[in-house]
Structures are given as C-alpha cells and as structure tokens.
DRENSE-200780 format. One record per residue (C-alpha): residue in three letters; x, y, z; residue number from 0. Coordinates in steps of 0.2 Angstrom, whole numbers, plus 5000, padded with zeros to 4 digits. Each point is the difference from the previous one (the first is absolute). Layout:
- ALA X Y Z NUM
...
% end
This chain:
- UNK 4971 5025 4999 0
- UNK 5010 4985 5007 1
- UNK 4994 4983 4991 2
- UNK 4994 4987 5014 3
- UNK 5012 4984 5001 4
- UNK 4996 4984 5006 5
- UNK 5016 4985 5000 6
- UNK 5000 4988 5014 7
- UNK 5010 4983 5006 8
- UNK 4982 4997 5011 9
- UNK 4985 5008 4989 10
- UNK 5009 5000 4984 11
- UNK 4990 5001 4986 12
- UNK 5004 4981 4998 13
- UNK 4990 4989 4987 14
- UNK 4999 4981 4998 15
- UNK 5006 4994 4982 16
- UNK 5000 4984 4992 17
- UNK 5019 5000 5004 18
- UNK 5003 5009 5018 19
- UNK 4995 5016 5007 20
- UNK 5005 5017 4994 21
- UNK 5001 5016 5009 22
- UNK 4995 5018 4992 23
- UNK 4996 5017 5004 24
- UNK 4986 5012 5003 25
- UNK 5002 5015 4995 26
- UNK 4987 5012 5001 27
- UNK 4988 4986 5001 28
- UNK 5009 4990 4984 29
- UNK 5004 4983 5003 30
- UNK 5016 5000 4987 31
- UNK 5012 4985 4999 32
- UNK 5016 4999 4991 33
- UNK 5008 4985 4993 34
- UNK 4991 4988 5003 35
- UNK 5006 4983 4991 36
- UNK 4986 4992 4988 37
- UNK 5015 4988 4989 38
- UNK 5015 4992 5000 39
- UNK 5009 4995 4986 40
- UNK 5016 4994 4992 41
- UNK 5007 5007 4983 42
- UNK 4989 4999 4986 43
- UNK 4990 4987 5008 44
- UNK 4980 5001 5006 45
- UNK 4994 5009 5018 46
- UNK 4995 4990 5013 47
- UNK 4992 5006 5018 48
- UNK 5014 5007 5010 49
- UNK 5006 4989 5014 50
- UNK 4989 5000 5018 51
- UNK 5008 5009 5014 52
- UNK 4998 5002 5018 53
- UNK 4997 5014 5010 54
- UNK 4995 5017 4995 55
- UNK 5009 5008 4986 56
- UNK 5005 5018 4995 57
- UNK 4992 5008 4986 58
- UNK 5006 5015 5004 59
- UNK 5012 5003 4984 60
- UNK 4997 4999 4981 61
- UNK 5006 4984 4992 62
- UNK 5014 5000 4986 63
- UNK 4996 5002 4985 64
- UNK 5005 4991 4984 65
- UNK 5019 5005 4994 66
- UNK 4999 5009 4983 67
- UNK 5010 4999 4985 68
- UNK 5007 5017 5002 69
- UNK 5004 5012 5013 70
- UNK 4986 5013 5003 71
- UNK 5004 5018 4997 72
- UNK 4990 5014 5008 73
- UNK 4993 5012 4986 74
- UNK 4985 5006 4998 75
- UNK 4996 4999 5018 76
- UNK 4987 5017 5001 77
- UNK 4990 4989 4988 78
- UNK 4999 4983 5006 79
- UNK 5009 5002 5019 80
- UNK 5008 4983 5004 81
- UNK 5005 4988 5015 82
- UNK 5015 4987 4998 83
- UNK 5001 4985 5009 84
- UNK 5013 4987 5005 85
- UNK 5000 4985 4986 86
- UNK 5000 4981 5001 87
- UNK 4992 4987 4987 88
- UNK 4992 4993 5017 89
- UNK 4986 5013 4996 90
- UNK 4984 4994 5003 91
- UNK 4993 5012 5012 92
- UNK 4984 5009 5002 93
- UNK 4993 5017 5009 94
- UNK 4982 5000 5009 95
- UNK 4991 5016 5004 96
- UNK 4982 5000 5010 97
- UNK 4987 5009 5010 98
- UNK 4995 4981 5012 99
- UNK 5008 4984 5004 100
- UNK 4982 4995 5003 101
- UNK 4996 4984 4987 102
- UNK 4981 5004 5001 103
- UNK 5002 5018 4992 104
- UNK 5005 4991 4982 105
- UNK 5008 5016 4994 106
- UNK 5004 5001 4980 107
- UNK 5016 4996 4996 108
- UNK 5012 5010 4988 109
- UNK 5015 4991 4994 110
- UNK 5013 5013 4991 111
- UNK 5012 4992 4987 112
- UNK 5013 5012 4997 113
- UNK 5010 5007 4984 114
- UNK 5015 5000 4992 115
- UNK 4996 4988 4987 116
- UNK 5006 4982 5003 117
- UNK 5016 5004 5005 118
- UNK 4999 5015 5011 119
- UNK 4992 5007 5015 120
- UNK 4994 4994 5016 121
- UNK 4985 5003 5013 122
- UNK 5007 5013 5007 123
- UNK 5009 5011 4987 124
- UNK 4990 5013 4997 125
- UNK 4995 5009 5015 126
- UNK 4982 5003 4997 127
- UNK 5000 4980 5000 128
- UNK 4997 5002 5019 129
- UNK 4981 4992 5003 130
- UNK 4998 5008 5015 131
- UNK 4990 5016 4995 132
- UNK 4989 4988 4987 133
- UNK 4995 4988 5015 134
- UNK 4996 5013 5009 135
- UNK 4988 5011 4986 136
- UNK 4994 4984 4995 137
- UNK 4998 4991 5017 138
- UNK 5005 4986 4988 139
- UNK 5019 4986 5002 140
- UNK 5014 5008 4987 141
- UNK 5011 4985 4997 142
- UNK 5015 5003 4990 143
- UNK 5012 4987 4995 144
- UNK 5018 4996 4996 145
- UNK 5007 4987 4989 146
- UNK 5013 4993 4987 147
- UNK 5004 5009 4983 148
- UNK 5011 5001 4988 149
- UNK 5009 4986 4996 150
- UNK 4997 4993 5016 151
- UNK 4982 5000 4997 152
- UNK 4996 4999 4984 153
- UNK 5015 4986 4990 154
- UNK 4995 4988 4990 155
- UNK 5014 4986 5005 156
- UNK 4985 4986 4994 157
- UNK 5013 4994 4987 158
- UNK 5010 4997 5013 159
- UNK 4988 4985 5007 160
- UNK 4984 4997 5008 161
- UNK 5004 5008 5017 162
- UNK 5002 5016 4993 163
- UNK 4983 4999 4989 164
- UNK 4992 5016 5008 165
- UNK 5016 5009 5005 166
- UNK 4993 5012 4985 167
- UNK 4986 5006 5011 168
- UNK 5009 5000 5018 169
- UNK 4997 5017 5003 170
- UNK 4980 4997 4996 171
- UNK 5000 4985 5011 172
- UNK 5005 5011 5014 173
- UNK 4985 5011 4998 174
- UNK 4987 4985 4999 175
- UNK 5009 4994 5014 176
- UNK 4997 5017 5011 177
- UNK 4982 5000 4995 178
- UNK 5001 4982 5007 179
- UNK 5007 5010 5017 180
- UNK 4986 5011 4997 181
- UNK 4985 4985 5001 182
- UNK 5009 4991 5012 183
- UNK 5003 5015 5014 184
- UNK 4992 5017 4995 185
- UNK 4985 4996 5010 186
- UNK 5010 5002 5015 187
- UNK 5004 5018 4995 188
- UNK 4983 5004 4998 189
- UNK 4998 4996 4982 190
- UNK 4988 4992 4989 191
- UNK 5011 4986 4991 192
- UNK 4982 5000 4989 193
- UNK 5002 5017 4994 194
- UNK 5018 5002 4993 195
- UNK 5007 5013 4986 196
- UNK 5012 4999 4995 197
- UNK 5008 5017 4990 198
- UNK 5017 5005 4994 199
- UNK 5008 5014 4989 200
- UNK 5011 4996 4986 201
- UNK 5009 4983 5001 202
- UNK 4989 4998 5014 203
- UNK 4985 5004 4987 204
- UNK 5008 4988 4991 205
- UNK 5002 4986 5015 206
- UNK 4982 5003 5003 207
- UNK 4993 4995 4982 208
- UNK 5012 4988 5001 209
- UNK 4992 4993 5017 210
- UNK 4983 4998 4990 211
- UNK 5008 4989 4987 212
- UNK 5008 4989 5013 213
- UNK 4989 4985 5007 214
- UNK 5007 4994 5016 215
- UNK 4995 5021 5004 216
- UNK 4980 4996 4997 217
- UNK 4991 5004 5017 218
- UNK 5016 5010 5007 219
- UNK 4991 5016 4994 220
- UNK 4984 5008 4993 221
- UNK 5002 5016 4992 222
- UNK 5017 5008 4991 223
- UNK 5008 5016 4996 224
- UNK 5010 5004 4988 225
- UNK 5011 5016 5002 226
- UNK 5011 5003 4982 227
- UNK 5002 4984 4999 228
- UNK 4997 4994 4982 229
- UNK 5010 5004 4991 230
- UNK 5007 4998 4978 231
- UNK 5009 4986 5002 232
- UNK 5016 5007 5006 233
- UNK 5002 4989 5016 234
- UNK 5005 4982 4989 235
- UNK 5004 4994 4986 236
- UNK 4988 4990 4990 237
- UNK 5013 4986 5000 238
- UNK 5002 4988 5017 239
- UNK 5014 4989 4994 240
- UNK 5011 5004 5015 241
- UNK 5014 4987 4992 242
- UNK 5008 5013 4992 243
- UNK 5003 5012 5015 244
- UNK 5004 4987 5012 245
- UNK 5013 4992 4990 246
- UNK 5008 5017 4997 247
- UNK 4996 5002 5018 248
- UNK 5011 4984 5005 249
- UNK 5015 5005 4988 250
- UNK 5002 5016 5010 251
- UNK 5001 4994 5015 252
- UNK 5013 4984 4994 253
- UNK 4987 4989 5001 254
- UNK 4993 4986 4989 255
- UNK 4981 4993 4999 256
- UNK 5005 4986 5007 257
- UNK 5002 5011 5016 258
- UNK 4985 5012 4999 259
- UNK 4994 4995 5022 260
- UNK 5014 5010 5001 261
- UNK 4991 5014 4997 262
- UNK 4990 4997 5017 263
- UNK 5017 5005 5011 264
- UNK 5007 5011 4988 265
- UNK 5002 5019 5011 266
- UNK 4986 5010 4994 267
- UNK 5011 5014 4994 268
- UNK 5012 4988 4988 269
- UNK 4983 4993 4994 270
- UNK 4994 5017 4997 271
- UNK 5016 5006 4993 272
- UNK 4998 4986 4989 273
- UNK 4983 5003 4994 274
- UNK 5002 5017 4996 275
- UNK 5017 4997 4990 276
- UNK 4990 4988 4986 277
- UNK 4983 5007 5002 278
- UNK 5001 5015 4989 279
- UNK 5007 4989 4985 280
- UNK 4985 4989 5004 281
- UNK 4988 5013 4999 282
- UNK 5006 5007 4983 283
- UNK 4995 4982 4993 284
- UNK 4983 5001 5006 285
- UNK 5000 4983 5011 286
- UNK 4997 4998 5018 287
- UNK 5009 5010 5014 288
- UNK 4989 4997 5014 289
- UNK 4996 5014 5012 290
- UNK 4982 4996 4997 291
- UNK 4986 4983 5002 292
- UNK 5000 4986 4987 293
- UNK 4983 4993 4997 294
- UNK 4999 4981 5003 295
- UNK 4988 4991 5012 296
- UNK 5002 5012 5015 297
- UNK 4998 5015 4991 298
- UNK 4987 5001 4983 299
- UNK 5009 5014 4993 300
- UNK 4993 5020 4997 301
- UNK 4982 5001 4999 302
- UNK 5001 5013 4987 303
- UNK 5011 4985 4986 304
- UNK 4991 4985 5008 305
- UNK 4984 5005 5006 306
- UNK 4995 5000 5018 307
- UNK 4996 4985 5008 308
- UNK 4984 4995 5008 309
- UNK 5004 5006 5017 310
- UNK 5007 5017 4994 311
- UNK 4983 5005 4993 312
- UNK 4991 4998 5015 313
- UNK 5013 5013 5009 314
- UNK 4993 5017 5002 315
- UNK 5015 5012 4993 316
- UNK 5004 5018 4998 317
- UNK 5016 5003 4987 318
- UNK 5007 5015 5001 319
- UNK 5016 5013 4996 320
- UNK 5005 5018 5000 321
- UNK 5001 5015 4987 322
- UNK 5018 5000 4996 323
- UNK 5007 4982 5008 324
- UNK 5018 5000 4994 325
- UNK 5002 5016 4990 326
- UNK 4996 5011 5015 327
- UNK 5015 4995 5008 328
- UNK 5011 5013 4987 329
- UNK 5000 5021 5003 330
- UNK 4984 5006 4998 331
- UNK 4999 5017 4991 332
- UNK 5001 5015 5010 333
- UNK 4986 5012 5001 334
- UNK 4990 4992 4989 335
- UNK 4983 5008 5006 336
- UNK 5008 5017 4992 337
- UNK 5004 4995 4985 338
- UNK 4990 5006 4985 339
- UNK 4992 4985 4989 340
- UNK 5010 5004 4988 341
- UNK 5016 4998 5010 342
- UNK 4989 4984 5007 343
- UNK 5001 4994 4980 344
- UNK 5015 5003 4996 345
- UNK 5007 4988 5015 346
- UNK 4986 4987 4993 347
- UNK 5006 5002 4981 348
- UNK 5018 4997 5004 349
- UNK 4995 4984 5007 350
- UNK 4985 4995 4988 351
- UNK 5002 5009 4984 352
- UNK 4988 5001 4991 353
- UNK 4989 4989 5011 354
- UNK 5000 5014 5013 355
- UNK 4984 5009 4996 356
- UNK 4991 4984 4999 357
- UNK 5005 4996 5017 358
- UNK 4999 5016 5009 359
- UNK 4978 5002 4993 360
- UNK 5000 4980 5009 361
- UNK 5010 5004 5015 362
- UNK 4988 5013 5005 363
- UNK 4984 4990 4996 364
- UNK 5008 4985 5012 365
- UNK 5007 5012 5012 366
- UNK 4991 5017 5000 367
- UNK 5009 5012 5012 368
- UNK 5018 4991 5000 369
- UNK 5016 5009 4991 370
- UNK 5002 4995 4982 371
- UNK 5018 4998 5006 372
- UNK 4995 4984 5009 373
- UNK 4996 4991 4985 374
- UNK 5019 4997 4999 375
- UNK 4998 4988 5016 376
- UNK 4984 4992 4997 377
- UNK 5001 4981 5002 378
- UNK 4996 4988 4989 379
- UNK 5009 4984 5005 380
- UNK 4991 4996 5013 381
- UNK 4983 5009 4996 382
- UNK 4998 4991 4986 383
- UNK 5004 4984 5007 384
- UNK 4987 5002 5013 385
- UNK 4989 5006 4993 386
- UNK 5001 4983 4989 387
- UNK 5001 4990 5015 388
- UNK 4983 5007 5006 389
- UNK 4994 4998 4982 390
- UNK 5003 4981 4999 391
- UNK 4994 4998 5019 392
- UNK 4985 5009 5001 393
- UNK 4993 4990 4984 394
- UNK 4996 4986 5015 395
- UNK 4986 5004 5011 396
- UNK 5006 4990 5016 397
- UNK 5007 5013 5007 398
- UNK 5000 5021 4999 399
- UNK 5017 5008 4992 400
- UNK 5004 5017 5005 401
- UNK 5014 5012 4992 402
- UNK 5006 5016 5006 403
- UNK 5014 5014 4994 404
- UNK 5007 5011 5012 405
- UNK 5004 5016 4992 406
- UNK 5005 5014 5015 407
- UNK 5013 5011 4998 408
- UNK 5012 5002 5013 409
- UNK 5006 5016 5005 410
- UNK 5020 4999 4995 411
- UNK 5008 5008 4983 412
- UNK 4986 5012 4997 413
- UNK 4987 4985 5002 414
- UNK 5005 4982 4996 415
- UNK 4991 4986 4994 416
- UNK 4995 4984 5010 417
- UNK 5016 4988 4998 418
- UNK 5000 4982 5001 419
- UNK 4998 4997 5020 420
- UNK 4993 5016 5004 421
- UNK 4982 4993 5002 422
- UNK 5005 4988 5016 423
- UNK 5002 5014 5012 424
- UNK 4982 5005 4995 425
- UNK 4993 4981 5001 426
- UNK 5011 4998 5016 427
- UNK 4993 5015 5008 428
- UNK 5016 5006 5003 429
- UNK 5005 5016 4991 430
- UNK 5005 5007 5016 431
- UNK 5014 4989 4996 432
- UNK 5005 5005 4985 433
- UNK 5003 5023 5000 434
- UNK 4999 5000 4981 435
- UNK 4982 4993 5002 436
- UNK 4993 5013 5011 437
- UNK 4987 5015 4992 438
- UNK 4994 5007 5017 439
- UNK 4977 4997 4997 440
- UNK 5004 4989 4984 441
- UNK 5012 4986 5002 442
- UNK 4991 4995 5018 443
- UNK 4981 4999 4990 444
- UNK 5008 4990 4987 445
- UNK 5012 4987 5011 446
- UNK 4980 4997 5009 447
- UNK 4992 4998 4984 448
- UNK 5013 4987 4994 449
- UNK 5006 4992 5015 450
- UNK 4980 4999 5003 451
- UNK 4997 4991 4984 452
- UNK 5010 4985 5003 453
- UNK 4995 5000 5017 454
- UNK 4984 4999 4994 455
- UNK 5005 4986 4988 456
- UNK 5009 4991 5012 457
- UNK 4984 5000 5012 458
- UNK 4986 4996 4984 459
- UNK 5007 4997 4984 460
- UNK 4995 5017 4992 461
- UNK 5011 5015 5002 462
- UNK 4982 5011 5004 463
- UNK 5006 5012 5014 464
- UNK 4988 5015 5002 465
- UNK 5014 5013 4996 466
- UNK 5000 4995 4982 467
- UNK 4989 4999 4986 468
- UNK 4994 4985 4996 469
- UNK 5013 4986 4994 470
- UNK 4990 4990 4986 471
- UNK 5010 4982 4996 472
- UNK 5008 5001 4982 473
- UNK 4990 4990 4987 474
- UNK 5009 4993 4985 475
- UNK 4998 5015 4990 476
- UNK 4996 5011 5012 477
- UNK 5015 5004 5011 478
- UNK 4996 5012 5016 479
- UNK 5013 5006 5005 480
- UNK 5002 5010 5018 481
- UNK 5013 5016 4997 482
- UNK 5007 5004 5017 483
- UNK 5004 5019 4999 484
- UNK 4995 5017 5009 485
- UNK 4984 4994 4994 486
- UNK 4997 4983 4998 487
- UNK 4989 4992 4987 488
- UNK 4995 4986 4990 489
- UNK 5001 5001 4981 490
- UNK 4996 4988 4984 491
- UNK 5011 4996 4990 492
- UNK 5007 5016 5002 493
- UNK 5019 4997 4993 494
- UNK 4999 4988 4987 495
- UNK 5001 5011 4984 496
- UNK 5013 5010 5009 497
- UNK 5010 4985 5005 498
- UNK 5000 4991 4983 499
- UNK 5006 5015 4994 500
- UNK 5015 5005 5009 501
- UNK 5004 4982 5005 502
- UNK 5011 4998 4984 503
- UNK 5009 5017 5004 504
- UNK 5000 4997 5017 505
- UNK 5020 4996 5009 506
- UNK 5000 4984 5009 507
- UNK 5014 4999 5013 508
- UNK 5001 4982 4998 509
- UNK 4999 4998 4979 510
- UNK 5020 4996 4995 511
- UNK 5009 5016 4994 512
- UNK 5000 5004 4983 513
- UNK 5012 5006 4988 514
- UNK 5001 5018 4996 515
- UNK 5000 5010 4984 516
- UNK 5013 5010 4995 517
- UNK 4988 5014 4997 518
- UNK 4988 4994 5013 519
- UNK 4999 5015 5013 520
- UNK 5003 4993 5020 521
- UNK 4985 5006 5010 522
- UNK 5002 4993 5018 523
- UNK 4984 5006 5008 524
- UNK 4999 4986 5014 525
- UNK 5012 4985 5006 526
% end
C-alpha cells in the first residue's frame, strides 16, 4: 500500500526554531526533518548557536557528516546494512522524527548517539538508524545527531595554547551543544525538553556515559542508555600527554611548534595523512593518540576509573550488550545443531585445552539450550565491563540502574549469534529493515518486547513493558540482568562463574597480537 506523503511551499510542515524556520515532511503521519543545523564551529574550536536566518529553510536532506580517517569499504553489509553520506568538517547537523508539532503534547524525547567509536560513523550510517518507525511505535521524538570525530573532534592541541584548551573534547562539545538544541526547540516538535534520553550503541554508548560525566550537560537529559558501550579500556591510552604526537604531528607535515595554528587551515586529508603516518609509532609507546576525550574540567573522566559524579547517580540507566559482540563477526560453524557433542568438544578443546570441559558444564548452566559451539563467540569485553559499570552505579540509590544482554540468534550460517549492532534494529523497531533479522512469529514479538522497553523507559524511568517479565534494578551484588531471546528472561548473576572463567581464555579482538610458538598449533576459529 502506497505510503501518504505531505511536502508543501504553503502548509509545509514548517516549525519555528531559535535560529529560522525549517520545513519537513509527513509521511504517513510522521513529521521527519533532515538536517537541521543545531552548531557551527571552526576547526578544533568550541560550537556555538548556528547563525539566524530568514525565511523558511529546507530540511529536506541529511546534513554531512564528519570526514573520516579512512575511506569506508562496504563489507559485511547483510549484517550491519549501511548508508554513506557526502563529507565536510562543517558537520553539525541533526535529524528530527515526530507524531505532533503541537508544544502542549510534551512528547518524550529520544536522542540517538551513533557508533563507530570516536572516530567513525555518523547519524545516519546504519540503516536501521532511521527513527521513523521508533516515533511511530513509541509515539515518542527520535532525535539523532551528527557531529565531529576523530581528530577533528577529539585532539588535544591545549599545549598549543589556551584557545585550544578543550579542542580534546570538540566532538563531545557538539553533543551537549545538540542537547542545548534539543531544550531550546524540541518543544516545538512536540517534545518534552523535560523528559530527554539519551541512548547510543557503542562509541555512542560511550558518548553517553560520557555525557553524565560532563557538567555544562546537567539538566540537558534525565535518563541514559548504554548499548555496548563500555568497554576494557581499549578506546585510550592511559596517558594524555599529547606533546609527543603533536610534535611528531608537525615534523610530518614540515612544520615547527612554533607554527602549530597552522594546523586549523591545514586540508583535512594532509592532516589526516599526517596523523595516521606517526600515530602507529605513538601508539606502540603507550602515550596519547587522541581519537578519544581527555578528562579535565569539561569532562570528569570514566565513571568506572574516577567514580560517577553527583549528577550521574541520579540518572536512571540501563547498560547493556550482546552475546558475541566482536567475535560474531568471523564464520560461524556450519550445521552446528547436527553435530554430536562430541564433535561439539572437540571444536571446544582445540580452542581451550584442557579448560574445555570445565567451560562446556558452565556454558550450558548460563545458556541452557544454545550450541556448545557458541562458547567460541561468547563476549567478555564488554560484558564484563558493564556488568562493572552497573556494579559501581547501582551501589548509589539515587537512581535505578538496569542491565540487559541480548542473546538471539540470527538465522544465517546455520544459526549465528547476536554480533555487536545487531541489537539496534530490535531497539529501533526496525528489523524489517534489516532481512538477516527477520524469523517470521519470533523476531516481530521480540523487536515489540525490546523496542517497548526503552519506550517504556523513555516514558517512566523503568523499562516495565507488560510483554516482559518484570525487570528488577541491579543492586550492588545483585545484578538482574534482562536476557533478550526467543524467550526472554531475567536472571541473577547467572554468568559470573562462567565468565571468570573463560575470560582468561577468551580472544580479545583488540588485545595486541602475540608472538607464536614454534610448536604452538594455529587455530583461527574467529577474526
């Protein structure tokens, strides 16, 4: 059936902003709007409110989105389908999705922060980004947000001189700066600038915990969710000396510290180039290669090394991330349902040794029903990590902390687990999307039950919808968490002894290689 579309010079949609008038769409009785412009913002240098204009203007067409370090690649595409869009460091746009224009319905307000770690991604990437279905089931605002990465959003040039003090945190600035949008103007898409979550997936997770860390963010929302988004460490070094890469930085490019403004009018791509040429050598030192916030006054650092600040504990959370994460990205192993457990072991010993039967008898107590086979995707980096995350939060009482693990497996290779991003279709309610998602009577029930969960959240603070069984707040030592699955359930501390372990067996796609043994026999299970 043909979809119902509304776009008109006379009736628009048109919505009064702070800065000028927008025009949108209706489609099907969503209000959406592309590219709108919430920033401006020269190189390295704080957002500010994007000039006034006159007249009415189009928000007909997403905005750019930040360049990247390197060239994107389509791969992997029946997994995590993808959008590209043109790119200019002028980035600073946002997407707005809504069932009224009316001020007085004080809709809730979802802000998504997308992935792709610091340096990577956009609002748009991933096609079940798209908001539309979510504001629709939810009758809720989807919001989602460009804004700048990489070393355009996250460089710490402070040595450089007072101007650039923040320049570390450009990229984070952005997003309080959206969420300033948001306050100032959602109202007038129907939204409830007193009822804002925001959630994220990934480096989005990770933007969001970094949002409750960040004080000029306070008031901008009231409840967070984190999607794989805390992870071990791997996103920065410990060290924030940037001295060291900017100096190697400058010598690159011909230039000396003396001349390091010129790094504002460099082209992005010979800054890039020259980044990524000394980076590596960097890296293998251990100090700072940006790519990733510094803590200072802006930003308190990671709740998880610091402590959460004041305002952090009073934001009702759920943390949250899937069975395989990274590892589910490799070959899955065909026909595993037919073999025999003894086939099923042999696979296992291969990869643990001697540790195999150990892990197999845990396995099945955490996951009764699932193949032995899947233990060689499990995820501990960032299970473990949230699952500490929630830990240290929910000891305060000021606010409920909720954890979740989705655990589906998708019908591809003889049955594959949930990777990292396959969850968001599900939250976004939009698995008709994404074809790998779809199990015709089980993947519709379970993109309600998710997708009604955060709605639910989003609306009250408590992921309580009536498809699910009840979702208890984890305690200190009591960690609830919601498995999302054929069946859904929520279970005790039901992987901890499992998890402890196989975590020091357990491959971690981002530990740095190590050497091989002569007599050490190559097993390559997964990527």
């Amino acid at each position: 059936m043909a979809k119902q579309f509304v776009c008109s010079s006379s009736a628009g949609p048109i919505v009064q902003t702070k800065a000028g008038k927008v025009r949108g769409f209706i489609t099907d009785g969503t209000y959406t709007f592309h590219g709108i412009k919430y920033a401006d913002a020269a190189r390295f240098m704080p957002p500010a409110p994007p000039k006034p204009w006159s007249g009415v203007k189009d928000a007909l067409s997403y905005g750019f989105v930040c360049p990247m370090l390197d060239r994107e690649t389509a791969s992997g595409e029946i997994l995590v389908p993808h959008r590209y869009w043109p790119k200019d460091e002028n980035c600073q746009y946002l997407n707005v999705w809504s069932q009224s224009l009316n001020p007085e319905d004080k809709k809730p307000v979802m802000v998504w922060i997308h992935g792709g770690g610091y340096s990577a991604g956009s609002s748009i990437e991933q096609v079940a980004y798209d908001g539309e279905a979510l504001s629709r089931f939810g009758d809720v605002v989807v919001v989602s947000v460009n804004h700048r990465l990489n070393i355009l959003g996250y460089l710490d040039l402070s040595p450089l001189g007072k101007k650039y003090e923040n320049s570390g945190n450009a990229g984070n600035a952005d997003l309080v700066a959206a969420l300033e949008w948001v306050r100032d103007n959602i109202a007038a898409f129907g939204g409830d600038p007193d009822n804002v979550t925001i959630f994220g997936q990934s480096g989005g997770g990770c933007k969001v915990a970094d949002l409750m860390q960040i004080p000029k963010a306070d008031g901008l929302f009231h409840k967070a969710i984190i999607m794989s988004g805390v992870f071990e460490g791997h996103l920065s070094a410990p060290n924030t000396d940037s001295r060291p890469l900017l100096e190697a930085m400058l010598e690159a490019l011909g230039l000396d510290v003396t001349e390091g403004e010129k790094l504002e009018s460099i082209p992005y791509e010979q800054l890039a180039e020259a980044y990524k040429a000394v980076a590596p050598q960097i890296a293998a030192k251990g100090l700072y290669t940006g790519c990733a916030p510094v803590a200072n006054s802006f930003y308190l650092g990671n709740p998880r090394a610091v402590g959460f600040c004041e305002h952090a504990k009073t934001i009702p959370t759920i943390v949250g991330s899937v069975f395989g994460e990274f590892l589910s990205f490799g070959p899955g192993v065909p026909q595993k349902r037919n073999l025999s457990r003894g086939e099923q072991m042999s696979l296992l010993k291969k990869r643990f040794g001697g540790s195999a039967e150990q892990l197999a008898e845990l396995f099945v107590q955490s996951y009764p029903g699932k193949s032995l086979t899947d233990l060689l995707s499990l995820d501990v980096v960032c299970r473990e990590p949230s699952k500490d995350f929630v830990r240290k939060k929910s000891c305060y009482h000021q606010a409920a902390t909720y954890c979740y693990l989705f655990a589906f497996e998708f019908p591809y290779d003889d049955g594959k687990p949930a990777w990292h991003c396959s969850d968001i279709p599900f939250f976004f309610h939009n698995t008709h999307l994404v074809d790998v998602c779809n199990v015709p009577g089980v993947s519709d029930q379970l993109e309600e039950k998710m997708a009604g969960a955060f709605v639910c959240f989003a609306k009250y603070g408590a992921p309580s919808d009536p498809a699910l069984p009840e979702w208890k707040p984890c305690e200190e030592e009591k960690l609830y968490t919601m498995v999302f699955d054929r069946e859904c359930a929520v279970r005790l501390n039901y992987d901890d002894t499992l998890n402890k372990a196989y975590a020091p067996l357990a491959h971690n796609p981002f530990a740095p290689p190590k050497e091989k043994k002569e007599d050490e026999e190559e097993v390559v299970i997964l990527h």
